[in-house]
C-alpha positions as CSV (number, residue, x, y, z in Angstrom):
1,X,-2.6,13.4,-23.6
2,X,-5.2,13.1,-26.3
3,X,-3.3,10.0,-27.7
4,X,-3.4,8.3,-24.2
5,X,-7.3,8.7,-24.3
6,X,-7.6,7.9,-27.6
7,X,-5.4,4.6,-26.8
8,X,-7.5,4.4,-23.2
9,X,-10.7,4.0,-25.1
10,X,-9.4,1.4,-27.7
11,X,-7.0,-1.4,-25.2
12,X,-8.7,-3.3,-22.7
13,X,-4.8,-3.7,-20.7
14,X,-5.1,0.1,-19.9
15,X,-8.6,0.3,-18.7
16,X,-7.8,-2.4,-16.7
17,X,-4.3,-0.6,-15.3
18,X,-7.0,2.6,-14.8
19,X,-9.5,1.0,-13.2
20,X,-6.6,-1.5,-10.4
21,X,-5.3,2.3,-10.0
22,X,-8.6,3.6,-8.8
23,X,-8.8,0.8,-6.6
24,X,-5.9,1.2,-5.4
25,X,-5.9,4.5,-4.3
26,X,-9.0,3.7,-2.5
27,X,-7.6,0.7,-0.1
28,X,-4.1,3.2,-0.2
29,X,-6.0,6.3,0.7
30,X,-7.6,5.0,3.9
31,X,-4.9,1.8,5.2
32,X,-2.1,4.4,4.5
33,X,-4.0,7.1,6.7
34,X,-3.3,4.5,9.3
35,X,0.3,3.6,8.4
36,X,1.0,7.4,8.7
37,X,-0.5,8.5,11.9
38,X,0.5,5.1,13.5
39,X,4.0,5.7,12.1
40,X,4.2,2.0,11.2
41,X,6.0,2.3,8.1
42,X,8.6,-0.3,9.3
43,X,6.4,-3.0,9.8
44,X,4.6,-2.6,6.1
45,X,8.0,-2.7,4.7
46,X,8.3,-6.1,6.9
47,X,4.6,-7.5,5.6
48,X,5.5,-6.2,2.2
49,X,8.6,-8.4,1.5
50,X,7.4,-10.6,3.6
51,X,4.8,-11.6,0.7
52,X,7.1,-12.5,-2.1
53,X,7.2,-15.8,-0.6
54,X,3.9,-16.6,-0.7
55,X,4.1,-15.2,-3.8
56,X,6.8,-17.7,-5.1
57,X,5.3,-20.6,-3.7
58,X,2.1,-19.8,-5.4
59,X,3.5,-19.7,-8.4
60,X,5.1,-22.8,-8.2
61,X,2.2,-24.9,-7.6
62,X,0.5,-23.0,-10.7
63,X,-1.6,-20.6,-8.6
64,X,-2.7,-16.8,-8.9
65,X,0.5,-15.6,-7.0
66,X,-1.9,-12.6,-5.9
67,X,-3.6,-15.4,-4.0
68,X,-0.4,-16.3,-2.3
69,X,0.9,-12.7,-1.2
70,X,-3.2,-12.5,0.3
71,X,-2.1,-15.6,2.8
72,X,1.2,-14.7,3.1
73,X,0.6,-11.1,3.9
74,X,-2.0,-11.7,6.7
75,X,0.2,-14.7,8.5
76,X,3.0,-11.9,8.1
77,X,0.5,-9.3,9.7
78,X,-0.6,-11.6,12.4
79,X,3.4,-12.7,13.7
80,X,4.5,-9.1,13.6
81,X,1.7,-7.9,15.4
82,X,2.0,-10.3,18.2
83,X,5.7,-9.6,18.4
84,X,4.8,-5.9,18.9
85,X,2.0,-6.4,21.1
86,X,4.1,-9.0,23.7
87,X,7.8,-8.7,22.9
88,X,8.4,-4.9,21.7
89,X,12.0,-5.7,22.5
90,X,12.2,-8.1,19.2
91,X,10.0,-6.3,17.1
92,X,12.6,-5.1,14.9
93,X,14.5,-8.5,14.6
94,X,11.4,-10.1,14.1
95,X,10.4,-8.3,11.1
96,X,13.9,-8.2,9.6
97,X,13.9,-12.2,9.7
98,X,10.4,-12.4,8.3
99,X,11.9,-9.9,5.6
100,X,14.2,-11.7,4.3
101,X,13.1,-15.4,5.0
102,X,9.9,-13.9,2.9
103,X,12.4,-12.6,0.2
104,X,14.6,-15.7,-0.3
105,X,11.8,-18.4,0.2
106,X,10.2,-16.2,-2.9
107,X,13.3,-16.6,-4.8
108,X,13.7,-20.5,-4.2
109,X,10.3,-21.2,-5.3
110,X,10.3,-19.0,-8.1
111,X,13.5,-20.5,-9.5
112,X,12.7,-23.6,-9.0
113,X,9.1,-23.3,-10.9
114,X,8.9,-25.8,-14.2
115,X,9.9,-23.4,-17.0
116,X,11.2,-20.4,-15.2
117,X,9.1,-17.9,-17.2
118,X,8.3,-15.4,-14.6
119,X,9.8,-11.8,-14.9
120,X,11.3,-11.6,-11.2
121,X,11.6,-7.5,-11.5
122,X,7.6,-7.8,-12.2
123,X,7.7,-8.9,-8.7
124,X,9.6,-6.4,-7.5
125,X,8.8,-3.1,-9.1
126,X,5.3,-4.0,-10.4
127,X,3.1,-4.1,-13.8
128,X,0.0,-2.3,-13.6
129,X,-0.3,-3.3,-17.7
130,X,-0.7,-6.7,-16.7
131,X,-3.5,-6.6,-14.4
132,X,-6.0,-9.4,-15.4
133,X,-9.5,-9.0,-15.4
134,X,-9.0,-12.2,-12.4
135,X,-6.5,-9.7,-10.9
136,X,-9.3,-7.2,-11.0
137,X,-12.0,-9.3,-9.3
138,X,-9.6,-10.0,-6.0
139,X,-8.6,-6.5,-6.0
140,X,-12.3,-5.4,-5.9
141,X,-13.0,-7.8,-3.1
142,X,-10.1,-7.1,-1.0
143,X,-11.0,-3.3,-1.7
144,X,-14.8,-4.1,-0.4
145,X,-13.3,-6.0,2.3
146,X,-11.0,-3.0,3.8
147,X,-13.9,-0.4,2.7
148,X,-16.5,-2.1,4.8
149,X,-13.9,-3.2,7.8
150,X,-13.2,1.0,8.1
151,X,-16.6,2.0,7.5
152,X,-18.0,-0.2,10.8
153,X,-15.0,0.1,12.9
154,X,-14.1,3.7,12.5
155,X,-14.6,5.3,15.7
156,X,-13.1,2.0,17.4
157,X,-10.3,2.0,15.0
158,X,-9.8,5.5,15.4
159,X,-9.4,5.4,19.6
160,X,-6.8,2.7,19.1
161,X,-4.6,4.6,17.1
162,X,-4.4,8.1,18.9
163,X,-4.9,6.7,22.5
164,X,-4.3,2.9,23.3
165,X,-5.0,3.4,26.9
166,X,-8.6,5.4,26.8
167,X,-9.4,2.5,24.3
168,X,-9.0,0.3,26.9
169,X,-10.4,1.9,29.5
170,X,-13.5,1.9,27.1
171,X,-13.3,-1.7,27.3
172,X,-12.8,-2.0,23.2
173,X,-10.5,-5.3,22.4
174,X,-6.9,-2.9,21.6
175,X,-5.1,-6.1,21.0
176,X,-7.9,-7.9,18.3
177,X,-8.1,-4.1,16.9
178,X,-4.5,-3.9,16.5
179,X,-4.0,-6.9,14.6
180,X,-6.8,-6.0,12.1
181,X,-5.5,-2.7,11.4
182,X,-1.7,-4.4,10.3
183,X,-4.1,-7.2,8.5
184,X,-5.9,-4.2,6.7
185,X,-2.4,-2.4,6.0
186,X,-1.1,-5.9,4.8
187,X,-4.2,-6.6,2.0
188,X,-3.7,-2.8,0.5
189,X,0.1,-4.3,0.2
190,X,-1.2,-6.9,-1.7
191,X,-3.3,-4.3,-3.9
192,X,-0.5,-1.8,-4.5
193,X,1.9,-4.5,-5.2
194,X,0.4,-5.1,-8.5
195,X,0.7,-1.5,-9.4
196,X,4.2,-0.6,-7.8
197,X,5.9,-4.1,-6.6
198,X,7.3,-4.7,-3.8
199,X,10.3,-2.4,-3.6
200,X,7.9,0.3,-4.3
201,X,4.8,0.0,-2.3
202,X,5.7,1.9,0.4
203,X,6.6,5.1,-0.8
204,X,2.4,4.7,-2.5
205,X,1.0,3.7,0.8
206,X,2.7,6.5,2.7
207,X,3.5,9.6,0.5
208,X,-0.2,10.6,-0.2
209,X,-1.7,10.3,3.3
210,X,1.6,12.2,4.3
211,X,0.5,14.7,1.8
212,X,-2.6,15.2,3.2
213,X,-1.2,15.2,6.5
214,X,0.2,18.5,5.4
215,X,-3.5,20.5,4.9
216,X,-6.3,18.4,6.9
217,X,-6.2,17.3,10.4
218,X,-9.1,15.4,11.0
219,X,-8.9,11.7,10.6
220,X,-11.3,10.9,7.8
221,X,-10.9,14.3,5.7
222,X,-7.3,12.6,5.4
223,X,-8.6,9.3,4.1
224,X,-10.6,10.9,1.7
225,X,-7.8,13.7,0.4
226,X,-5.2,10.6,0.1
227,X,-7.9,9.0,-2.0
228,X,-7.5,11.8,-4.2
229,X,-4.2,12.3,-3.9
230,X,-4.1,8.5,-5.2
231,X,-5.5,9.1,-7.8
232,X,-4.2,12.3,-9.3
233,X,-0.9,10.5,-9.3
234,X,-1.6,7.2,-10.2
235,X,-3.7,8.2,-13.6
236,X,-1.1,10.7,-14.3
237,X,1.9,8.2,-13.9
238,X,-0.3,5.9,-15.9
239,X,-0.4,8.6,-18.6
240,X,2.7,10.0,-18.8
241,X,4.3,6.1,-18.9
242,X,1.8,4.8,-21.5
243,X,3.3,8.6,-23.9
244,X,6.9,8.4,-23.1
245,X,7.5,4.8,-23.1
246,X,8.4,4.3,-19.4
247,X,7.9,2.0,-16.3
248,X,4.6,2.9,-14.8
249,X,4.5,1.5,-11.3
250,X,8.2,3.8,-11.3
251,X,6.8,7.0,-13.0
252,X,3.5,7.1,-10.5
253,X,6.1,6.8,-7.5
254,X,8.4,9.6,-9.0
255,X,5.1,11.9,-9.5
256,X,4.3,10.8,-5.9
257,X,7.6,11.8,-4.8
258,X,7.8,15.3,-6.4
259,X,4.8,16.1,-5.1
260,X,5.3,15.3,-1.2
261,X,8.7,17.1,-1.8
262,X,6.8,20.3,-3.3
263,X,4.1,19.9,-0.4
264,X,7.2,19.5,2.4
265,X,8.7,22.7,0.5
266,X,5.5,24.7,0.6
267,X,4.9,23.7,4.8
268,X,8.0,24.5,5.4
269,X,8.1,28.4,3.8
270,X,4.2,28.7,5.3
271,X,5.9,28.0,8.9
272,X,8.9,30.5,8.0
273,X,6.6,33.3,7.2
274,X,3.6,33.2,9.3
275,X,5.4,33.9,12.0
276,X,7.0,36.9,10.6
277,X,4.0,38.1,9.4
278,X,2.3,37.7,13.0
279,X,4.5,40.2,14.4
């Protein structure tokens, strides 16, 4: 550990990979919170590979492909939660399409860019040592953006995801609110993407909310214990890759992973023996 600090305070790559992790655990902490308790898991994995092709495309016309998954990821969240708000019935045939149109348009592009220099598994399972300090700036914003959007909707937000129909009987707009909780859900994609990758960003933007699922009930005591959660595991996966030599955005992920199991393990026994011990 001492020679990951020592190396923390001397390279500017790994500040930067602390500081996108701390970010991201933020925008993951509270936008999973809502994947979670919405159980709308399928529909981020839909948005998530949905953004590869905006992705590729970006990169082919020599843009910040982080700029691309930003507009790709919010058309993505827009289509799919139409679908589910008007035709439930397609819903899941609607985001499998988008899933894979998104995957092989992202492919096209990117094999077709001048050159061919991009590393298509960075993509895919994510570089948190190559965060940029441009990478950095858009992170920050879309983190401020998602901060602010949950701070002044909360109580709005919050009616629409346990109880659709009090919501409206409140008169609050369910449909609008809807479609900027999947466009929140679909800009944390965008962050975590750049830690984990695509195949990966899911298990980050569900397993520590799901964690904290297990000891707080209440809404925002989840949000901020997922925060934590965040990260606990994303500075220790950053360690632990940086001293044994390993994929990051896969270590943080594994740690993640043990974790929710050891959590799931420790509910489970709790539920076994308090009965028992009621008796």
């Amino acid at each position: 550990m001492r020679e990951f600090l020592t190396a923390l305070g001397n390279y500017t790559f790994l500040q930067h990979a602390l500081l996108a992790g701390v970010l991201a655990s933020i925008a993951g902490g509270l936008a999973g919170t809502y994947v979670v308790v919405r159980r709308v898991s399928f529909i981020t994995g839909g948005i998530s590979h949905t953004i590869l092709g905006g992705m590729g495309i970006a990169y082919y016309y020599g843009l910040n492909p982080t700029k691309g998954a930003v507009v790709s990821a919010v058309i993505a969240a827009i289509i799919i939660g139409l679908v589910s708000l008007r035709a439930r019935q397609h819903e899941d045939t609607v985001i499998g399409a988008l899933w894979a149109i998104g995957m092989a348009v992202g492919i096209l592009f990117i094999s077709r860019t001048p050159g061919y220099n991009v590393d298509l598994m960075t993509f895919l399972f994510g570089n948190i040592l190559m965060v940029s300090a441009d990478d950095l700036l858009l992170i920050a914003a879309l983190d401020g953006f998602i901060v602010l959007t949950v701070a002044l909707l909360y109580n709005h937000l919050l009616a629409v995801v346990f109880d659709e129909e009090h919501a409206r009987l409140r008169g609050l707009p369910v449909e609008a609110l809807h479609l900027l909780l999947l466009i929140l859900i679909a800009l944390t994609v965008v962050i975590l993407i750049k830690i984990v990758g695509l195949i990966l960003v899911i298990a980050l933007l569900t397993l520590p909310p799901a964690i904290a699922r297990h000891y707080v009930g209440n809404l925002a005591r989840m949000m901020v214990l997922a925060t934590v959660l965040g990260l606990i595991f994303n500075g220790t996966g950053l360690a632990v890759s940086y001293m044994l030599d390993l994929p990051t955005g896969a270590t943080i992920v594994v740690i993640a992973g043990v974790a929710y199991l050891l959590s799931l393990a420790v509910q489970s026994l709790r539920q076994t023996i308090t009965p028992q011990l009621s008796k």
